[in-house]
N, C-alpha and C positions, 0 to 999 in steps of 0.2 A: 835283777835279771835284765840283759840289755840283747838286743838280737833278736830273732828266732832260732828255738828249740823246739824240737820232738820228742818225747821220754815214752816211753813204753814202760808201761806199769804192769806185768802179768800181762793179760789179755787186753789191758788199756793202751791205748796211745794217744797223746795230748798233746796238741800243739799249742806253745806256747811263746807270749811276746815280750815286750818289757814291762814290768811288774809284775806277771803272773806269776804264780807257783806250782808246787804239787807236790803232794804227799808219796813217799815209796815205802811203803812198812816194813818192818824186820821180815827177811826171810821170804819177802818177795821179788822173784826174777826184775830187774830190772836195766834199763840201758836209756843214753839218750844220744843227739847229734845235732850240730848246729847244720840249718836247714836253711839260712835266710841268705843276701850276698853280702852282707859284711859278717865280722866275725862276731861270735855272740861270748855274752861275760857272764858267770851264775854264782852264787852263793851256794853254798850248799850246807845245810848244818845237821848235826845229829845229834838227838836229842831221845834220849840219855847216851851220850857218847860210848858210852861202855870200853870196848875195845879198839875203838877205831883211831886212835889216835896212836895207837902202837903199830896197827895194821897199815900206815901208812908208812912207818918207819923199817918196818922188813922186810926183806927181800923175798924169804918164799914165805908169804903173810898167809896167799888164801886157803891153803890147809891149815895153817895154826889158827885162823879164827872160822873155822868153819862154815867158809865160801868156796864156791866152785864156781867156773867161767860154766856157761851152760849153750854158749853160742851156736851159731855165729852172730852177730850182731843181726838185725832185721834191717839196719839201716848202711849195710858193707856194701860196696856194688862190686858186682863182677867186674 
């Protein structure tokens, strides 16, 4: 992780810098935003990938792998 990042985990929000991380569990709302003034760079991995690697490749993915945008983002501005 290089930057500042924000993630909103459910009811959590974590800010985070370079090297840190954070866990998002299956099936928890989640979202995040670079917050800092340069740009920020993340790894992100899933673990047991299951479906996710498909859901990247299609186009209407978030019904067929049973996700929904639940927004608007926390972190959108007017």
């Amino acid at each position: 992780m290089e930057g500042e990042v924000v993630f909103q985990v459910g009811e959590q929000r974590v800010h985070l810098h370079a090297g840190d991380s954070v866990l998002a569990p299956r099936r928890v709302p989640h979202t995040f935003s670079s917050v800092g003034t340069t740009p920020s760079r993340m790894i992100i991995a899933f673990c047991p990938a299951g479906k996710m690697e498909q859901y990247f490749r299609d186009a209407d993915f978030m019904a067929r792998y049973e996700m929904e945008r639940v927004g608007p983002s926390p972190f959108w501005k007017a």
